[in-house]
C-alpha positions as CSV (number, residue, x, y, z in Angstrom):
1,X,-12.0,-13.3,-30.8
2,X,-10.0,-15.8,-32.6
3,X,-8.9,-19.0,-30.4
4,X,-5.3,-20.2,-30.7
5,X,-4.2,-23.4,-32.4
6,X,-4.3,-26.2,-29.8
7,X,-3.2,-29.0,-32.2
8,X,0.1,-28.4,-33.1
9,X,2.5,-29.9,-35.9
10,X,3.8,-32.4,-33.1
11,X,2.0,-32.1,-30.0
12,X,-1.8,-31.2,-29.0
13,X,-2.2,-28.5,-26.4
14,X,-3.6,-30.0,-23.0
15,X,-4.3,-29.6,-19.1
16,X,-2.9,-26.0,-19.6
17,X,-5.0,-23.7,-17.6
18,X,-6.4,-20.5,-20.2
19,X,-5.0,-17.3,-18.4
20,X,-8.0,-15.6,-16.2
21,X,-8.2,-12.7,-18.4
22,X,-10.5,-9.8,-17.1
23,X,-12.3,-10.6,-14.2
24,X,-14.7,-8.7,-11.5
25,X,-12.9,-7.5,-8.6
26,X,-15.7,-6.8,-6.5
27,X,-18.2,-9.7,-7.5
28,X,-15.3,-12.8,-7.0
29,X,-14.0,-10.8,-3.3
30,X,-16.6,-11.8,-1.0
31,X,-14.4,-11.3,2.1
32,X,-14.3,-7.4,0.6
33,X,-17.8,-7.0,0.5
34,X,-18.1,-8.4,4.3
35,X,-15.9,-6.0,5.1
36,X,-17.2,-2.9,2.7
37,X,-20.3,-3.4,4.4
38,X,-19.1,-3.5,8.4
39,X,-17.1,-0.3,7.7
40,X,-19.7,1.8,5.7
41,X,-17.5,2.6,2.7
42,X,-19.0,3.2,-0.5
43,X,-20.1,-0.3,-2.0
44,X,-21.7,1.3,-4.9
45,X,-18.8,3.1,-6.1
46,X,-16.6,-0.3,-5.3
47,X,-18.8,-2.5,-7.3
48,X,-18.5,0.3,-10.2
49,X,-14.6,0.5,-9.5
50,X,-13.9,-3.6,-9.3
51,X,-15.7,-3.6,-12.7
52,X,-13.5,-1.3,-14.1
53,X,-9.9,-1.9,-12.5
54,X,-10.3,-5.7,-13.8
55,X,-10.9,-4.8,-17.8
56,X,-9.4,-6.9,-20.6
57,X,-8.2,-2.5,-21.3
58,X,-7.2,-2.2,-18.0
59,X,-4.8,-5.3,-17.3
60,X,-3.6,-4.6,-20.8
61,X,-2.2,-0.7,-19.9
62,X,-1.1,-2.5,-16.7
63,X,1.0,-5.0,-18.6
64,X,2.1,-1.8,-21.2
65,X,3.5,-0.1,-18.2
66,X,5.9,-2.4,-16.8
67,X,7.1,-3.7,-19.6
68,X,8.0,-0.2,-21.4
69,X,8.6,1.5,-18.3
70,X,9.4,5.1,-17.9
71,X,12.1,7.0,-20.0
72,X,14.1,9.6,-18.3
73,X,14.6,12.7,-20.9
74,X,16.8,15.5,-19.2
75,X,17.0,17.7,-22.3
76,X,15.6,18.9,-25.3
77,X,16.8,18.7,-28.7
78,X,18.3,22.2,-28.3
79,X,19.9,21.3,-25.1
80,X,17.4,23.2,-22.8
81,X,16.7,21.2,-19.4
82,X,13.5,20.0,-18.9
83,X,13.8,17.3,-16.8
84,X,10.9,15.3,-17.5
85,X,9.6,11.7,-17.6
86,X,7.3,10.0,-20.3
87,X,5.4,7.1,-19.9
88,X,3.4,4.4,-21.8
89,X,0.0,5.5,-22.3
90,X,-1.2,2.9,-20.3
91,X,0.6,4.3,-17.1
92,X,-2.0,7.6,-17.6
93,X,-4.9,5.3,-18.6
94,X,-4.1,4.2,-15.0
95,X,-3.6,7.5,-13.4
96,X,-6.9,8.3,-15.0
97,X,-8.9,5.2,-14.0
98,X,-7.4,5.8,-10.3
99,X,-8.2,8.8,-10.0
100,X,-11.8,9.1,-11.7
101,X,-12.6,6.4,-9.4
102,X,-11.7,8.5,-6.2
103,X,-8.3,6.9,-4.9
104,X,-7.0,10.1,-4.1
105,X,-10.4,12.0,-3.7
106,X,-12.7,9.4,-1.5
107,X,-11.8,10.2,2.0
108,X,-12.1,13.9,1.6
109,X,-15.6,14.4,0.3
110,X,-18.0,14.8,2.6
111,X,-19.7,11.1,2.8
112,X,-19.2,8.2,5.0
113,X,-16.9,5.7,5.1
114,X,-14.3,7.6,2.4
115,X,-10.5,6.4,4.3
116,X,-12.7,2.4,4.1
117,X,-13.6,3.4,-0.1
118,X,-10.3,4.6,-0.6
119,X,-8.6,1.4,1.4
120,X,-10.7,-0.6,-0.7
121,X,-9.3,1.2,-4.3
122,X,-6.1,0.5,-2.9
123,X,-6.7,-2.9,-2.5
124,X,-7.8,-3.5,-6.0
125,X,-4.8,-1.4,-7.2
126,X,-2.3,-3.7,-5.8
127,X,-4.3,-6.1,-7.8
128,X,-4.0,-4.6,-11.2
129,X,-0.8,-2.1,-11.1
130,X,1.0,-1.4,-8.0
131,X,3.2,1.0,-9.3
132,X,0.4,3.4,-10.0
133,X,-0.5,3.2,-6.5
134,X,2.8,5.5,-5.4
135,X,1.6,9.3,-6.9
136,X,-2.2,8.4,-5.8
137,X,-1.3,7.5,-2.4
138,X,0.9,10.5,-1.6
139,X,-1.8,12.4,-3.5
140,X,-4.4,11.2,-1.3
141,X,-2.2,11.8,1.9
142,X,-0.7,14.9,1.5
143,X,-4.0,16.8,2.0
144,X,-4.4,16.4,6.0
145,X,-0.5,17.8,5.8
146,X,-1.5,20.6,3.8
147,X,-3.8,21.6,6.5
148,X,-1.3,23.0,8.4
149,X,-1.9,26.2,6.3
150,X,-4.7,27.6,5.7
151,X,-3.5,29.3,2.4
152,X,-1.8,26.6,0.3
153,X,-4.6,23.9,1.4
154,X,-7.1,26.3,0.3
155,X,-5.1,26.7,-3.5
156,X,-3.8,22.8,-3.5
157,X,-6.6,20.6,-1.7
158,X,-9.6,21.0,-4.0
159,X,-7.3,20.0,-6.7
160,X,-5.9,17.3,-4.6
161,X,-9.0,16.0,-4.3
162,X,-10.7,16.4,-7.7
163,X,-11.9,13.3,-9.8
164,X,-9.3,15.2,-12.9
165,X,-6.5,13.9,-14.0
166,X,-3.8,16.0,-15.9
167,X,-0.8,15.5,-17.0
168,X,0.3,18.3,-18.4
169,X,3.2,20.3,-18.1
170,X,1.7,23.4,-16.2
171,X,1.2,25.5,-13.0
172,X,-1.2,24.8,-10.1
173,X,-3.5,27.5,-11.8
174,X,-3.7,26.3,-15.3
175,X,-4.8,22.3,-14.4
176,X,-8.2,21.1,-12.6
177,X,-6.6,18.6,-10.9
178,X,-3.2,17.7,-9.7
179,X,-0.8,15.0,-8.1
180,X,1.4,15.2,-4.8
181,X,4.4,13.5,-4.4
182,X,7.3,13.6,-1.7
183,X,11.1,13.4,-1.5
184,X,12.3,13.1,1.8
185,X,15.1,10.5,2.1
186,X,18.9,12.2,1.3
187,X,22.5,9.4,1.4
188,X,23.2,10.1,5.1
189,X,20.5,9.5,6.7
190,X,17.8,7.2,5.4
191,X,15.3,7.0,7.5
192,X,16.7,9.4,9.8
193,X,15.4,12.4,8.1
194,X,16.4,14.2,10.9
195,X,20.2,14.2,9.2
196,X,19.2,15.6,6.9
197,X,21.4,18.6,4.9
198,X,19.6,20.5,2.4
199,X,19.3,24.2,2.8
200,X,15.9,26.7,3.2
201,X,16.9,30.2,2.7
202,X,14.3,32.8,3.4
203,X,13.4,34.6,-0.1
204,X,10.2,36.9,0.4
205,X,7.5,35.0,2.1
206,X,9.0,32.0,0.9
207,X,11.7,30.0,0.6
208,X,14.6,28.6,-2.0
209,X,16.3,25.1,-1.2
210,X,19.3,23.5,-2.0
211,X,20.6,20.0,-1.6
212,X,20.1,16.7,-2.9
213,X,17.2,14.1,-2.3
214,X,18.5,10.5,-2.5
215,X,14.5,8.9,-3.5
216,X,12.0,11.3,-4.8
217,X,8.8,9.2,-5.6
218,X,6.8,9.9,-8.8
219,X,8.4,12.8,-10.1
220,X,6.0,14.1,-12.6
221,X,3.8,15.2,-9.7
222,X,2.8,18.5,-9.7
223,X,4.2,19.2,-6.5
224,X,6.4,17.9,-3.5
225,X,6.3,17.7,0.2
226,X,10.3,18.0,1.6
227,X,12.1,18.9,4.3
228,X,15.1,20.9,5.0
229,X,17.1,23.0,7.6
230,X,15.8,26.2,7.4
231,X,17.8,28.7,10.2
232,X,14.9,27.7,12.6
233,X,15.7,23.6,12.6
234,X,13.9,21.1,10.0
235,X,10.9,22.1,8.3
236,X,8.5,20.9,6.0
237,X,8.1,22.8,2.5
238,X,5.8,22.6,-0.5
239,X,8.0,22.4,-4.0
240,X,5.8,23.0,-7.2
241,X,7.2,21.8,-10.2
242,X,6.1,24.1,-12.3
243,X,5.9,28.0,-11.3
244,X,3.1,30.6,-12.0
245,X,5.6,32.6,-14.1
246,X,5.4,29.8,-16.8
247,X,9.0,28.6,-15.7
248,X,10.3,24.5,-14.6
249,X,11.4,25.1,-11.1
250,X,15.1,24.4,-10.9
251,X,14.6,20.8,-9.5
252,X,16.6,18.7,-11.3
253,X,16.7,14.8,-12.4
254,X,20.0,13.1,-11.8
255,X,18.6,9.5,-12.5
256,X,15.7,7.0,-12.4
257,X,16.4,4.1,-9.9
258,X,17.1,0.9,-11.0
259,X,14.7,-1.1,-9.1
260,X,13.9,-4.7,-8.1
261,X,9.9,-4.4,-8.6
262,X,7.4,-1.7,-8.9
263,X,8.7,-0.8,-12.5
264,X,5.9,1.5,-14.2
265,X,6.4,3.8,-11.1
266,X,9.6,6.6,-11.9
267,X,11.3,6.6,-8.5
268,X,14.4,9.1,-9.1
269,X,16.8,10.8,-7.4
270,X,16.5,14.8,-7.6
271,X,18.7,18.1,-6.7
272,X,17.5,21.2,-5.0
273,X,19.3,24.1,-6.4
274,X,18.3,27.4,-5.7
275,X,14.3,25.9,-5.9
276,X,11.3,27.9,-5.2
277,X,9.5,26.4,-1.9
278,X,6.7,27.2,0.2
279,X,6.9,26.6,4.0
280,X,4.4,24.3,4.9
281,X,4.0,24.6,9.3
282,X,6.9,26.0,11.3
283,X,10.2,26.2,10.9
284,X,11.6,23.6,13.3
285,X,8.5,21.7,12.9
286,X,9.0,19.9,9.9
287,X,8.4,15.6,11.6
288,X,5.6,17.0,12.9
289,X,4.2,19.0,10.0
290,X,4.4,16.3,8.0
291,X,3.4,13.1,9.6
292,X,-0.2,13.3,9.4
293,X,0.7,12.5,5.7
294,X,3.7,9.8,7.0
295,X,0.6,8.2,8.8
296,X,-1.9,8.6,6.1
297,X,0.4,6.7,3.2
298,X,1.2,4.1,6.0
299,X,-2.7,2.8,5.6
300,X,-1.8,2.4,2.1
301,X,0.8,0.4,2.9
302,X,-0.8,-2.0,5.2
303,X,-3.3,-2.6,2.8
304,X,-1.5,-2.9,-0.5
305,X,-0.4,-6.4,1.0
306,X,-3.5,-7.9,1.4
307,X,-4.2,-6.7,-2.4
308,X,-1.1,-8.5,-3.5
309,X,-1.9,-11.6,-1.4
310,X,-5.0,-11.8,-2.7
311,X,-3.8,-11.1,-6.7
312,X,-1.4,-14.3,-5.9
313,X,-3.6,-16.4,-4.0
314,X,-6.7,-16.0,-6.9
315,X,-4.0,-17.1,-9.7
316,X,-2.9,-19.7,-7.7
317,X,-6.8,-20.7,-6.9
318,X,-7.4,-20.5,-10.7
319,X,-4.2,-22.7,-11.6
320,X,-4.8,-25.3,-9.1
321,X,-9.1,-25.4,-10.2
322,X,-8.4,-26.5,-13.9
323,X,-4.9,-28.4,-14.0
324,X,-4.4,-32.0,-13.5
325,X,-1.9,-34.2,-11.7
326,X,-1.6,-38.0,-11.2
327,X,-4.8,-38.3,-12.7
328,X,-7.0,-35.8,-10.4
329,X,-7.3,-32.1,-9.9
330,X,-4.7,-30.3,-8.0
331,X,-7.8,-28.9,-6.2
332,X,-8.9,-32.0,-5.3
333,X,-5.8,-33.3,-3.4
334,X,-5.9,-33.0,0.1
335,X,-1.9,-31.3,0.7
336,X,-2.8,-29.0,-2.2
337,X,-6.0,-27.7,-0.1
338,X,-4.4,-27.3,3.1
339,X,-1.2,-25.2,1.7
340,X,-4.2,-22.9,-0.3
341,X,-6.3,-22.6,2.8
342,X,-3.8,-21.8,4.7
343,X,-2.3,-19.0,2.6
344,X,-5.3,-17.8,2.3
345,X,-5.8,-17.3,6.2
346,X,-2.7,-15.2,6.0
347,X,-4.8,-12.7,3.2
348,X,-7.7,-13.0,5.1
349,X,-6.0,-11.6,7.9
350,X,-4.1,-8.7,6.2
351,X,-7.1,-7.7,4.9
352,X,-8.9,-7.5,8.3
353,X,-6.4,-5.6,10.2
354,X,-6.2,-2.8,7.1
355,X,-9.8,-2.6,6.5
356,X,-10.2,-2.3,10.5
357,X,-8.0,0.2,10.4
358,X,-9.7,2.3,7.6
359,X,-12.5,2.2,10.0
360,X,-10.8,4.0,13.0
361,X,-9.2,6.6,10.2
362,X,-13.1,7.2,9.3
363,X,-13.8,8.6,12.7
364,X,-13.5,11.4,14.8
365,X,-13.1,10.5,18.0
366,X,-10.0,11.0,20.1
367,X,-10.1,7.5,21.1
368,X,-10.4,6.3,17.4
369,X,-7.6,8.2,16.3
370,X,-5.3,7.3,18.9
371,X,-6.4,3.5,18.0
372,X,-5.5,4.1,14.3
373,X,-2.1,5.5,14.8
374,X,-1.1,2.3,16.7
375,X,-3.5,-0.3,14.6
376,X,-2.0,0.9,11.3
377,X,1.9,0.3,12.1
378,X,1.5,-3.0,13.4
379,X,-1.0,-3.8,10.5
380,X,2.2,-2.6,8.5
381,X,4.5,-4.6,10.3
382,X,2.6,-7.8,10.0
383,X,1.1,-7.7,6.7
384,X,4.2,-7.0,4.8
385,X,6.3,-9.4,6.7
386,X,4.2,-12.0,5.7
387,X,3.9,-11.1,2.3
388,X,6.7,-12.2,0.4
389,X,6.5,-16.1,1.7
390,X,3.2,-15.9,1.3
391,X,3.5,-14.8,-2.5
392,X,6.2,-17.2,-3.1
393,X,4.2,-20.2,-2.0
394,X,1.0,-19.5,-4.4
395,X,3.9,-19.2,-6.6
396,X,4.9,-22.4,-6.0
397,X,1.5,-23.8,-6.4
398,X,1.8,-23.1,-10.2
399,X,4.9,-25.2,-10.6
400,X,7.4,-23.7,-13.3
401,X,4.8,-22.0,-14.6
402,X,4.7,-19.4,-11.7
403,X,8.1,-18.3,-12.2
404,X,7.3,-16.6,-16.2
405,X,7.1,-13.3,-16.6
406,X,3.7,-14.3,-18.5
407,X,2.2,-14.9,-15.5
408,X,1.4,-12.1,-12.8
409,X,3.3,-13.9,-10.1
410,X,7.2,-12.5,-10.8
411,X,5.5,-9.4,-10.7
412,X,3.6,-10.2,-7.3
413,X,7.0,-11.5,-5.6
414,X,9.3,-8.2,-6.6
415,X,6.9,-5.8,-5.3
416,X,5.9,-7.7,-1.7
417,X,8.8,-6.1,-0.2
418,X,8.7,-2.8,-1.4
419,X,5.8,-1.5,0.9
420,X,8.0,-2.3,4.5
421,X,10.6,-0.7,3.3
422,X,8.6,2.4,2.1
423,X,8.7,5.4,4.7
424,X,10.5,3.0,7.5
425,X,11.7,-0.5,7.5
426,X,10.7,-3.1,10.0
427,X,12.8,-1.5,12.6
428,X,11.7,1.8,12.2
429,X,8.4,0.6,12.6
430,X,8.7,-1.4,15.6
431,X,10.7,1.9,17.2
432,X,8.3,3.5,16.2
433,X,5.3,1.5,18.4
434,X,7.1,1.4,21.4
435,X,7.5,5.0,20.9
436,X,3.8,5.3,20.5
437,X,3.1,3.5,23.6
438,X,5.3,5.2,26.0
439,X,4.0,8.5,24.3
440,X,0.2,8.1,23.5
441,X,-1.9,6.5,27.0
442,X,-4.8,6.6,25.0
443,X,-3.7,4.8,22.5
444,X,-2.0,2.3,24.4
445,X,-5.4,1.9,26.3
446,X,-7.8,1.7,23.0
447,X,-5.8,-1.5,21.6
448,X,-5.7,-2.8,25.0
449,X,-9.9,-2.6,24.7
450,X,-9.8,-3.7,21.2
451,X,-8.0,-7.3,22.1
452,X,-9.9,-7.7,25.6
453,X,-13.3,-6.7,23.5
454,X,-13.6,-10.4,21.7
455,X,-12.4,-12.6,24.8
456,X,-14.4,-15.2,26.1
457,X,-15.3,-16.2,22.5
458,X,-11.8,-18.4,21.9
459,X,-10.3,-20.0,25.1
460,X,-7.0,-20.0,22.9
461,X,-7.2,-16.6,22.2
462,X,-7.4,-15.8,25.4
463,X,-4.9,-18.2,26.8
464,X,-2.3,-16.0,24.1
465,X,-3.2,-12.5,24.9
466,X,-2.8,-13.2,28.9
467,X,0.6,-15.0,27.7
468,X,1.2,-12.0,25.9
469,X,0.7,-9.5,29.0
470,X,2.9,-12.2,31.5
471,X,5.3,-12.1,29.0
472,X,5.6,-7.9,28.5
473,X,3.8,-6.8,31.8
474,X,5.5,-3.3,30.7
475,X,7.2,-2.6,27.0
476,X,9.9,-4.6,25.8
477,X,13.6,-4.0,25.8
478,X,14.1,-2.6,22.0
479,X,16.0,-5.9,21.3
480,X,12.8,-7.7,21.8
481,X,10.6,-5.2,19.2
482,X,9.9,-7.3,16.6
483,X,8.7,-10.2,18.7
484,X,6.7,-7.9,21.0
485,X,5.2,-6.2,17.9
486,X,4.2,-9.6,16.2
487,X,2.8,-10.9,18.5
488,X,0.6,-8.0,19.3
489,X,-0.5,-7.4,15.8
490,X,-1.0,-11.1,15.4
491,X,-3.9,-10.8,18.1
492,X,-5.0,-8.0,16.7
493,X,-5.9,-9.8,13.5
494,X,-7.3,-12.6,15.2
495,X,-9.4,-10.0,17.3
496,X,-11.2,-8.7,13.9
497,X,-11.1,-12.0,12.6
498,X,-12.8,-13.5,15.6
499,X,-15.5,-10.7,15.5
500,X,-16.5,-10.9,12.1
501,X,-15.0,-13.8,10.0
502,X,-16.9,-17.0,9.6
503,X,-16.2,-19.7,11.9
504,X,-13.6,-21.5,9.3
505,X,-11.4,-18.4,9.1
506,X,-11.4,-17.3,12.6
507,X,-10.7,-20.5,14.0
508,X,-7.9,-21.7,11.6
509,X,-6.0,-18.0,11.9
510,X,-6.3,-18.5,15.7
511,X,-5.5,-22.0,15.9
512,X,-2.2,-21.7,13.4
513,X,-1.4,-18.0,14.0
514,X,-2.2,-17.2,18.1
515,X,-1.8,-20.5,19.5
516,X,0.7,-21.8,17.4
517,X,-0.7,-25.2,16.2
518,X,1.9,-25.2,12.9
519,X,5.2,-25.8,11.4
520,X,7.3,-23.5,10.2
521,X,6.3,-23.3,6.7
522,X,3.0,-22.8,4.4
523,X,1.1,-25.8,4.9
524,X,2.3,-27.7,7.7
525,X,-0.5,-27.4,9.5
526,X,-3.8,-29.4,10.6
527,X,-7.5,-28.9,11.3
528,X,-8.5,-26.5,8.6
529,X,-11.7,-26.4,7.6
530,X,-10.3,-26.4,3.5
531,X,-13.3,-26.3,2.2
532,X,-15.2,-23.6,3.7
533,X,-12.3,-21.3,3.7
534,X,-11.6,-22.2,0.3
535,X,-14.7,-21.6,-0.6
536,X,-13.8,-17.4,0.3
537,X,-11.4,-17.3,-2.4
């Protein structure tokens, strides 16, 4: 490899910090490996997969991606439909290295660990490409839906789940692995996919829908989760794309959206008309049919934060490390340390609470389930709230330089908000706790014993979650949801943190984040222990 000039006609090239190029995603995270090795996932397969997702190749197709995104092509040259979307190559090389590494796979073979591996691939996709992450996720979480029936899990799961990826324009039985996706949302309704208006008719055994679908992710999957109103109330269906008779199921394209972030990834809008479905549960049963996956993507959500965090906070680490102001280091100057350390306390803790949630979804206890269904919302809530300020300031920390499209950090800032707003906004989430609370004892009583589990180890801790309790003896009026549900997931953070953080990090996210020793923006704050926690990054 050939340097470029540094001395140029009128100017020589200085204190301009070489871009990190491929790095080791495993082997720079040690806060990853703590946590790969308290949750049992698979380090081998992580230390083979960091390797790989942080490739000279690899950033390349994820830079290819974005910046030739996907091209909508409704027709063919004749005029026939096809309804199709191509893509760079480096979106498949992706798709490939995703799925070859077991980010859809992981948590359904039979090993320990798997929902903590695939957390973990998750993670280091966020990193690289996080527009990849949509098809793999829903791939990965539509299998515990599928299980509803017996039949289509046993045709669609092992292919779900296999290390193949094909993307080829064929039917389930023709292809040795395939993709999931889901379309849900229709104009009227949002979030409230109980308003929704498309139509299941009974035809045979199955079914054929008609209506329109106002976000269908990924659309070159090779099959769909939706729901309709079939004459029994909303249900849940399965929609292949491509039939056994050799046909394109008549699901059409209307557009690609037009997004703010998350470009490589072909959101779209659909139609239904007259399309071939299979019933997937009851009819009338569709929410609860398909909310094991709902839950299941919501992990990947609260963890895709902590991979962007960290993404931003290791440029802004490397920035600050080799670029000079005023005659020292930015590193080396003391306000620069304590906005770095204390961004990276927010990562730290958005890591924790997903990674402690991957745990609970590794088990099979009642009580461990119940804990993950009310662990992994607030982790949601929480992580992605703080995201986007979070991003901005290691943003920041590169000066002008952080606001190029050369740098990763644009890219970083349009996609922090994308995973609250995915499958329900901050509201819907904080609705959707308190419903979980009033509904679920047991899981009410499993966080309870997760926060009282690390007291008597942090008098301020303590002092916080008794505050917390005096303050909502019972559940909070709805107004008060967000606060309540802050507040609760902040001392759930700070309860992993506190159990298995080093001293540096556990003290300054309980000192800044529980007992509120801070000002209201990255930074203002006191105490930290910069170096050691610095030293994590």
């Amino acid at each position: 490899m050939t340097n470029p000039h540094s001395n140029l006609p009128t100017h020589e090239v200085s204190n301009q910090p070489t871009p990190r190029g491929a790095r080791n995603l495993w082997a720079e995270d040690q806060p990853l490996r703590e946590w790969v090795a308290a949750t049992g996932a698979d380090a081998q397969a992580l230390t083979d997969a960091g390797q790989a997702f942080g490739t000279a190749n690899t950033l390349q197709d994820a830079e290819d991606a974005r910046r030739d995104p996907p091209r909508l092509v409704l027709f063919d040259r004749s005029g026939r439909r096809v309804d199709e979307v191509r893509f760079h190559p480096g979106y498949h090389n992706l798709m490939s290295l995703g799925i070859e590494h077991g980010y859809a796979a992981a948590a359904w073979e039979d090993r320990p660990g798997g929902h903590a591996t695939h957390a973990a691939l998750t993670y280091y996709m966020a990193q690289v490409e996080p527009g990849i992450s949509c098809p793999l996720t829903m791939t990965y979480a539509a299998v515990p839906a599928l299980r509803n029936d017996a039949k289509l899990s046993a045709a669609w799961e092992p292919k779900l789940a296999a290390r193949h990826y094909d993307p080829s324009v064929a039917p389930l039985s023709a292809k040795q692995g395939v993709t999931m996706g889901m379309a849900m949302t229709e104009k009227q309704g949002g979030s409230d996919v109980r308003a929704n208006t498309t139509r299941a008719v009974a035809d045979g055994e199955d079914y054929r829908l008609t209506g329109h679908k106002w976000f269908c992710s990924a659309p070159m999957c090779d099959g769909f989760l939706t729901l309709a109103q079939a004459p029994g109330g909303l249900t849940c269906f399965l929609v292949p794309r491509w039939l056994e008779d050799g046909s394109r199921n008549t699901m059409y394209l209307q557009r690609l959206k037009d997004k703010l972030g998350n470009r490589a990834n072909a959101s779209s809008e659909i139609e239904y008309s007259n399309t071939f479905a299979h019933r997937l549960g009851e009819e009338g049963q569709g929410v609860k049919t398909i909310i094991e996956m709902v839950h299941h993507t919501r992990l990947d959500t609260a963890i895709a934060p902590a991979g962007l965090m960290r993404a931003a906070l290791a440029e802004a680490n490397w920035w600050i490390s080799h670029r000079t102001a005023f005659q020292r280091r930015l590193i080396d100057q003391p306000l620069m340390r304590t906005v770095i350390a204390d961004l990276a306390l927010d990562w730290e803790g958005s890591l924790a609470l997903a990674m402690g949630c991957a745990h609970a979804f590794d088990s099979d206890t009642e009580e461990d389930r119940a804990f993950a269904r009310i662990a992994v919302a607030l982790a949601k809530y929480l992580s992605n709230k703080r995201a986007p300020g979070m991003i901005y300031e290691a943003m920041e920390a590169l000066g002008g330089m952080g606001y190029i499209e050369e740098t990763p950090m644009p890219m970083l800032y349009r996609e922090a908000p994308l995973n609250s707003i995915w499958e329900g906004s901050g509201n819907v989430i904080c609705l959707d706790i308190l419903r979980t609370l009033a509904r679920a004892p047991l899981a009410a009583q499993t966080l309870t014993a997760r926060l009282q589990s690390v007291t008597g180890a942090d008098a301020r801790y303590d002092a916080a979650l008794k505050a917390h309790h005096a303050r909502w003896p019972t559940l909070p009026e709805e107004a008060e949801a967000r606060w309540f549900t802050e507040s609760l997931a902040t001392l759930l953070a700070a309860s992993f943190l506190i159990e298995t953080a080093p001293h540096a990090v556990a003290d300054g996210y309980v000192s800044t984040r529980v007992d509120g020793q801070r000002g209201a923006t990255a930074g203002a704050v006191s105490g930290l222990d910069a170096a050691a926690i610095l030293a994590r990054i």
